[in-house]
Every structure is written in C-alpha cells, then in structure tokens.
N, C-alpha and C positions, 0 to 999 in steps of 0.2 A: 504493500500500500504506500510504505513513505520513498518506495523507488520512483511509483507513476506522480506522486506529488511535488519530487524533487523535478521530475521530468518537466510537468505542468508549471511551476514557477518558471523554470528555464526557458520554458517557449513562450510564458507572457512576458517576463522579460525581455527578451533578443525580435518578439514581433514587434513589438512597443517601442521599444530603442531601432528599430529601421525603419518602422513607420514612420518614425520623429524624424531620424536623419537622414530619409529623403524625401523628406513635406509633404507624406501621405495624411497623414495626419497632423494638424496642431496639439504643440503642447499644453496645452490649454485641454481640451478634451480626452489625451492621451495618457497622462499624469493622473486624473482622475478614477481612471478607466484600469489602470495599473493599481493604483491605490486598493481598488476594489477586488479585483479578483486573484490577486496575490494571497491576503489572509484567508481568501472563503475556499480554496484549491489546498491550503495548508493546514483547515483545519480549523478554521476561527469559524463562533458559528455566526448569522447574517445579521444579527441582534451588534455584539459587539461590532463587527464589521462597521457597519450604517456608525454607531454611536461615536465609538475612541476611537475609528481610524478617517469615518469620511467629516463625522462632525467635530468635532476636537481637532483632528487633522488641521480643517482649515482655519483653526484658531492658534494652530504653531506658529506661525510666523508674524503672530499682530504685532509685534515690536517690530519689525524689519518694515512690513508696507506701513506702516502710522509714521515712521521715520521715511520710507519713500513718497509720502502724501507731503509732509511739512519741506522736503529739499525741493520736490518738485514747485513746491506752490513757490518758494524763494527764487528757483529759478526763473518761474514764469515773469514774476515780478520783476527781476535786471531785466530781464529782454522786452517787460511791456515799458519800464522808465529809460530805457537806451542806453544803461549802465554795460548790460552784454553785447551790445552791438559795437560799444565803444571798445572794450578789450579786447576784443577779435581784431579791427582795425588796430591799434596800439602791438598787437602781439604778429598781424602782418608785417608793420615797421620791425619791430623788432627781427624779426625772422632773416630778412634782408634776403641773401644768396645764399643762405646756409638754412635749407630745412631738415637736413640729415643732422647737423650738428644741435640745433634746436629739439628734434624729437630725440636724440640721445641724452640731452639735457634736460626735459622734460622728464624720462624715464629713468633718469636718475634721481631726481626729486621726489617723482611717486615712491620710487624704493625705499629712500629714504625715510618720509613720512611713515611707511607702512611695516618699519621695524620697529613702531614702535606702539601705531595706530591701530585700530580692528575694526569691524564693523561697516555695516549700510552705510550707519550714518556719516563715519569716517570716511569712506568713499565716495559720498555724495557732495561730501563738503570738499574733499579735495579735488571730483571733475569738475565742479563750479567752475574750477580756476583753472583745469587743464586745458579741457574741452575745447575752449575757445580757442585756446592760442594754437593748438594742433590742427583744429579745422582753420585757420585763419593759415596757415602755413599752404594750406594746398593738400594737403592729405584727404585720400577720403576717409567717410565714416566708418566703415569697416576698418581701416589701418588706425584710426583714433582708437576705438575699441581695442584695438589686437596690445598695442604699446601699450594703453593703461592697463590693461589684465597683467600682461607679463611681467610690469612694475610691481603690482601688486602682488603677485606672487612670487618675485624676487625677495620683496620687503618680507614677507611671510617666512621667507626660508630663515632668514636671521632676527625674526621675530620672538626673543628669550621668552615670551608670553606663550607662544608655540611648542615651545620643549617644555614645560610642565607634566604634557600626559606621559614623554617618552624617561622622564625623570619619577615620576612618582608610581605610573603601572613598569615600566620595564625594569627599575631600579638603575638608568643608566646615569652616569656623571657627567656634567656639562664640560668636563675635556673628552670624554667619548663622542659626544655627540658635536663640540664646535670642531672638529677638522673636519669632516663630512659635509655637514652644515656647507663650512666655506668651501670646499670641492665642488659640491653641487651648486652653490651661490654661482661662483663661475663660470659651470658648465651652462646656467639658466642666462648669463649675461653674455656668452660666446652665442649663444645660440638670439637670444633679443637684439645683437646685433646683427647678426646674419637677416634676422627679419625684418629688420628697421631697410635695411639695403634694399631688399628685396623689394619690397612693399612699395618703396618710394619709388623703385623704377616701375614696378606695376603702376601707380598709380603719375606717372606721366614728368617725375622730377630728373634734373639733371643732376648726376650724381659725380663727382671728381672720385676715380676709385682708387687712385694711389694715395691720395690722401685721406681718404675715409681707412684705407689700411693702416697708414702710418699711425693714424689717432685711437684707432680700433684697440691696437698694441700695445701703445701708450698708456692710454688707462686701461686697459689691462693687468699691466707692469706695476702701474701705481696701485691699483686693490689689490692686489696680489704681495706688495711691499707691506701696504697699510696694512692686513695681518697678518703676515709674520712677526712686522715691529710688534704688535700690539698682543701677540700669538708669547714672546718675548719677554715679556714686561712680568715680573714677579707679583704673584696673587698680595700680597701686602701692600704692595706702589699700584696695583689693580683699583684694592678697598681705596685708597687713599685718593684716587682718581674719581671715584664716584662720591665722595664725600664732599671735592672738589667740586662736581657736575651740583650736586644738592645744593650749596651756594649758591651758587651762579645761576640755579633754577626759581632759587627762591628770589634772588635780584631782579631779575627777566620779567617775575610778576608781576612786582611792584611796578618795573617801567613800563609794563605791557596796557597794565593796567588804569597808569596817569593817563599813557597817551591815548587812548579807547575813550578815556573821561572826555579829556581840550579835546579829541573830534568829535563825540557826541554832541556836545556844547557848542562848536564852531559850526556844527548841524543845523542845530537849534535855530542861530545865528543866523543863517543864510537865509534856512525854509521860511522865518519870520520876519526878516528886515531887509530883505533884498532888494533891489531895485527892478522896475519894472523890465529894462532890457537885460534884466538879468534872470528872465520867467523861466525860461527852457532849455537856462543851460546845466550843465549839471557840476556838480560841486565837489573838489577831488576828493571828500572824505566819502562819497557812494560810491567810490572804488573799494573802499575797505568792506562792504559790505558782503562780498566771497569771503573774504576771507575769514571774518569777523569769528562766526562757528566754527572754524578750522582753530584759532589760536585757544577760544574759551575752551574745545574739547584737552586741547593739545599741554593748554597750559595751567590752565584753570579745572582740567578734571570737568566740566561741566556735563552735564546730563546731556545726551543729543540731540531731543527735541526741544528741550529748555534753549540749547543753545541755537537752532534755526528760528526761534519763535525771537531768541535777539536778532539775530542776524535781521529776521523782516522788521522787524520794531526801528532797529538801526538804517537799514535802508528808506524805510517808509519816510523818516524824516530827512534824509540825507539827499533824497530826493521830490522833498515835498513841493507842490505846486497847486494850482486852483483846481478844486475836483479832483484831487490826486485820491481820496477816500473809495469813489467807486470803480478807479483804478485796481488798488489793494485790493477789493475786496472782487474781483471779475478777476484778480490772478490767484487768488486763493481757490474758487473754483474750479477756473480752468487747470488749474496746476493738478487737480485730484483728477479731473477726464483726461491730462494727457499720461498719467501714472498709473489710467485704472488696469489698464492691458498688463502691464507689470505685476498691476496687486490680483488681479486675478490667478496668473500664472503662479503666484506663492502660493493660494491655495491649494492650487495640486500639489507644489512640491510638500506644504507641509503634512499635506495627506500621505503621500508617499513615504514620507519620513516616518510618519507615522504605522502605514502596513510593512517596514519594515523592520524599525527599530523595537515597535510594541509602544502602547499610550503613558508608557511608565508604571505608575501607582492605582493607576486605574484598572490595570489588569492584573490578579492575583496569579504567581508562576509566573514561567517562564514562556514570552511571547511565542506562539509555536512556530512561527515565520524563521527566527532564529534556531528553535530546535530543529527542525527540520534540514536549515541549509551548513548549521554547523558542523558536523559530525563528515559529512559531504565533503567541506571544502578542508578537514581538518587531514584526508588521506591524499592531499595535493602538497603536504611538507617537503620542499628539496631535497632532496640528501646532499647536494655537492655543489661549487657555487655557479659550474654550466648548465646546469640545470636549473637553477634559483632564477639567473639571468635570462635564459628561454621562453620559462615558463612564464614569466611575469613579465618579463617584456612583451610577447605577444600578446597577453591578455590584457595586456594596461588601459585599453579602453574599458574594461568591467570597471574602469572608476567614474564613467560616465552614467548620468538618469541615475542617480542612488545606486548604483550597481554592488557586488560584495566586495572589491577594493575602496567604494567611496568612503572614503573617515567620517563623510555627514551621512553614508549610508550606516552599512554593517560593517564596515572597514576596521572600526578599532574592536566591534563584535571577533570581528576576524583573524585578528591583530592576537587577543586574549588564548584563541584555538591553537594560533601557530606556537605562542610563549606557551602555553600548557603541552605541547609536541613535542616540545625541546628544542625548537627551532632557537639560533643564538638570538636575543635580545638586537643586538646592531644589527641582525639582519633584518631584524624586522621594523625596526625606526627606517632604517635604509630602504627600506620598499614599499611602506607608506610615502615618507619625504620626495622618493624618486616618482613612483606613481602617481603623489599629491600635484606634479605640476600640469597633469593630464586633466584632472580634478581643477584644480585652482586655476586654470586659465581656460580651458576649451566647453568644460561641461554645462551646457545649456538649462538645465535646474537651477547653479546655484542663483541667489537671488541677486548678486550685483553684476552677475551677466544677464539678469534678466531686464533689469536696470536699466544699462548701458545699452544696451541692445534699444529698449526702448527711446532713452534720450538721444541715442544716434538716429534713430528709425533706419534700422538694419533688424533683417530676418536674424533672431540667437541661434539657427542652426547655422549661419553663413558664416558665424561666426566658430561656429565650432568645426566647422568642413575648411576656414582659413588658418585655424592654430594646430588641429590635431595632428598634420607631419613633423610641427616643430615642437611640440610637447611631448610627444611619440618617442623621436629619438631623443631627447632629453630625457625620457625615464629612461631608455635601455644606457644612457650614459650610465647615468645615477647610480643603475643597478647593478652597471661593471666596475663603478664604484666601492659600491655596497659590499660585491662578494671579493673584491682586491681585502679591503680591510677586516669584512669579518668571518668570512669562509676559510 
C-alpha cells in the first residue's frame, strides 16, 4: 500500500512541477491542486485535508503578503509623486557607458545588505532602490530579476543568521562551516558574473570583454584576499573587532537618527511654506523616502510594516502638494491590485507548505506526508563522494515547487533522515547550501520570486527556465565541493 502511495505522491508531484514549467498550467491553480491531493493519496483523511492544509495553508504566509500589500502601496506612491520616475533618470546619468560595471555594482550591494538582512520585507525595501536604476540602465526585466535573486542568495550564503540550523541540528562549528561557506560564496559570484555578461549581451548592451575580464579577476582577487586576511585574524582581535563594530553601531544611530529628524522637518518646511513656483517640484528629502524602511529595519531593528507605514508617512509629506491626500490614498489601493497576483500565488505556496510539512500542532503524530516519503528517501544515503555528487547533482531540481530537497519544503525533514543514516554532518550542510542556490534563486514558489516576478511583470516561470543552467551547475560545483572536504 505505502509503495503505490509513494508512487502517487511522485507522479502529483513531477505532473505538477511540468505543468508549471511549461505554462500548462498556472501556479496559481496548480499549487493548490498539489496542496490537495498530496495529503488525501498519503493518507490524511478529506476533513483535515480541507481544514490544516487548504485553510490554514493559506493563512501561512499572512506576514509575507500584508508586508507585500504595505511595499507595494509605497511603491505605487514614488511613481504616482515622480519621486521613481526621477531615480531611474538620475541612475541613467549615472550608468553612463558602463552598465556591466553598474549591474556588478548593484549586485554587490544587494549581497551585501543581505548578509545580514532576511525577509519580504527586507527585499522589498531594498528593490525600491534597485529596480530602478537596473531598469534605467537598459536591462531588461527578466535580467533585473535574475541579478537581484543571485545577490540575494549570494548574501544568504554568508548570512551567520543562516548557519544557526547547521550549528544547532548538525552540531557543526562555525570554522567547519565558514570555508565552505566562502568556496561556494565564490563559486555563486564566478558564476553571477558569467550571467551578468551574458545577459547584457542578450539583452542588446555593448560589452568591452577584455576588460570586463580584467575587472572580473580583480575582484575576485580582492574577496578572495579579504578572507583569508580576515580567515587570519585570531578569534580574541575577532571579539575585539565586533565590540568595535557595536560602537560604531551604536554612533550611526544616533547620526542616523538627527539627520531623518532636520529632513523630516525640512519636509515639513517645504510641503507648508513653499512658494507657488515651487508646487510641482519635488524636494530632495523625497528621495530619502526608498530608502527610509531600508535604514529603520537595518539600523533601528524596526518592525517591517511599522517601518513602510514611515517610509509612506515620510514621503506623503516630503512630497506634499494640493490634493496630494487622494493621491495617497488611490496608491494605497492600487498598490494592493497591482500585489494581489502575488498575494494570491502565496496562498498556494503556503498550502503547499503546509500538505507537506504537516499544520504543526494542529495535527497530533506524525504528518503522514513525511512518514511516508521518509523512510523512501532515507535508502538514497551515498556511500562515496561520486556518488553523493551524481546523485544530487542531477536531482537538484527536486528543490524546486516544495520538492524533498526544498529547506522551505521537507528539505531539512530530509536533512534529519540523512544525519540519522550516518551520513557525515558536512555533507549534508554541503548539499543543502549547494542545492539551496537552485532553491534560493530559480524556484518559482518562493515568495520574493513571486514578488519580483510580479513588480517586473515577467512570467516567474521565465524566470526560472533563465536561472536554472546557472544555479544547476553551481550546485554540482558546491557539491564537488562538498564531497573534496567531507567524503
């Protein structure tokens, strides 16, 4: 019986997942449709089904679309007061003849921000400010898309917030895990550049290729210096450096904080004692308003939707005018219909997540979706690291649609099978982390490709048929990685 069940899961899965990736179906309808007949083929009966996996499901993800309702409605807002129309032109200028070195620049800033940021909200706040200036470059929106994921899941890999599961379930130490960590950082930055190149001649740029090498290597040379030095530096002058950084964080506040004051003020100022030919122009402190959410989460810890609902507060005045009120309030609306495609498509996923992870506490034992595929995936343990690297490199799309490598699916369900088998602990950080960047950049469920998908208005399967070669072999990199170090 749980042979033809395992079978049945297998084939709603893999129709589900082709339907998707060749737009026989929308995920919107498909997501749902998967949701359902996964748990009632494994054993759930139609009671819970209906209840903790389709209704509850679509209440997994109310923090993610309530935080995609409040960036979108900010958004709508710069582009109905000319605040976004004006940093696309401003980030044209800037671009100049170099859009290969601007979108490497750009993707180095996302990475940044994102080793140390999470979340929707953190991503919505920081394409505010990408967006534009990549689409102001000449890029299409498919290529905008592709660079911000890649950043983001660069940031991700040296995101110390990240190795928490692989430190506390696997028992491993954070020098175990940071050379790996920075191997695969590299491998993911060798390969974002080979895209960025690509991409930009696809999409009709002139590209200097002896010098895009020359600079390519360059910094390459330079990350690759920066941690060793830092790889170097003795854990006591380490502590001593972060104690440093906690100063200088706690100073940053304070200045961050006066000057956000004198432009609030200077706001004030304008919106209410301006002069007549001064109605329509706009006032350089409603440039701060992208960024505004960005520094409160960043620097201030602030809550995410607390800090979009300043960010509009702060714009609202920084670009006040006559009738500016039913402006505000026609982009708060509109901001929720151009997001609702988005918040829809979360409902699937958090139904999904739900028929396969189990409702949690609402279901007494052990979800039968997991009993069932456990045991299954627990007699596919490597024995040797050609094999480890084979195996999981060709299946690394299973981390696609919740699949059983997905970490937001059954991934670290899976993860628990392989550590219970005996399988080495680094190997199995190593084949999450390596498969995670198949997951973290191409997979069309999660919710900030559904997002981005949506703010670009690009098909999120186009986007996953444009990244999956270059995240592909960036896991069988990883994973020749993986078994070098712990096979």
């Amino acid at each position: 019986m749980e042979t033809f069940q395992i079978i049945a899961v297998i084939l709603i899965f893999i129709l589900s997942a082709t339907a998707m990736f060749f737009r026989k179906i929308p995920a919107l309808i498909a997501l749902p449709l998967m949701a359902f007949f996964i748990p009632l083929v494994s054993g759930v009966d139609l009671n819970s089904t209906l209840q903790l996996v389709i209704g509850q499901g679509a209440l997994k993800l109310h923090n993610a679309y309530t935080i995609a309702l409040f960036g979108s409605m900010l958004s709508v807002f710069l582009q109905k007061t000319g605040v976004a129309n004006n940093l696309i032109k401003y980030g044209a200028e800037l671009a100049g003849d170099s859009p290969w070195g601007i979108s490497l620049l750009m993707l180095i800033l996302i990475t940044l921000l994102f080793t140390t940021l999470g979340g929707l909200g953190a991503i919505i706040m920081v394409a505010t400010i990408v967006l534009p200036i990549l689409s102001a470059i000449g890029l299409s929106p498919l290529t905008v898309a592709g660079i911000f994921l890649i950043g983001l899941s660069m940031g991700g890999i040296l995101n110390v917030g990240n190795w928490a599961v692989y430190i506390d379930v696997m028992n491993l130490t954070v020098d175990q895990i940071r050379p790996f960590a920075l191997l695969m950082f590299l491998s993911t930055f060798l390969m974002a550049i080979i895209y960025i190149t690509v991409q930009l001649y696809r999409d009709g740029q002139h590209l200097p290729l002896k010098k895009i090498i020359r600079n390519s290597l360059l910094i390459i040379a330079l990350i690759g210096g920066g941690f060793a030095i830092y790889g170097m530096i003795p854990p006591a002058q380490q502590q001593q450096l972060a104690t440093c950084t906690a100063h200088l964080l706690r100073i940053l506040r304070w200045a961050t904080a006066s000057f956000l004051v004198i432009a609030f003020l200077l706001s004030l100022q304008f919106a209410f004692f301006k002069k007549k030919d001064s109605e329509n122009k706009i006032f350089w402190t409603a440039y701060l308003s992208p960024l505004l959410p960005l520094l409160l989460i960043l620097i201030f810890e602030m809550n995410f939707i607390a800090a979009f609902i300043c960010g509009l507060i702060f714009c609202y005045f920084a670009t006040y005018r006559k009738g500016h009120l039913n402006t505000f309030v026609g982009a708060m609306l509109e901001g929720g219909g151009v997001v609702m495609p988005a918040v829809i498509l979360m409902l699937g996923i958090g139904m999904l997540l739900n028929a396969i992870m189990g409702p949690g506490g609402a279901y007494s034992g052990t979800w039968p979706v997991l009993r069932l595929l456990q045991p299954f995936m627990a007699a596919l343990v490597p024995s040797n690291g050609l094999f480890y690297v084979l195996l999981f490199g060709l299946v690394a799309p299973l981390a696609l649609y919740r699949g059983p490598l997905n970490v937001w699916g059954m991934g670290y369900g899976l993860a628990a099978v392989f550590l219970a088998s005996g399988m080495n602990p680094g190997a199995v950080m190593g084949l999450l982390m390596a498969v995670g960047q198949v997951q973290g950049i191409s997979d069309p469920t999660n919710t900030h490709n559904v997002w981005l998908a949506n703010e670009m208005q690009v098909d999120v399967q186009k986007i996953l048929w444009n990244t999956l070669p270059y995240t592909w072999a960036v896991a069988f990199i990883g994973l020749i990685i993986s078994a070098t170090m712990f096979y």
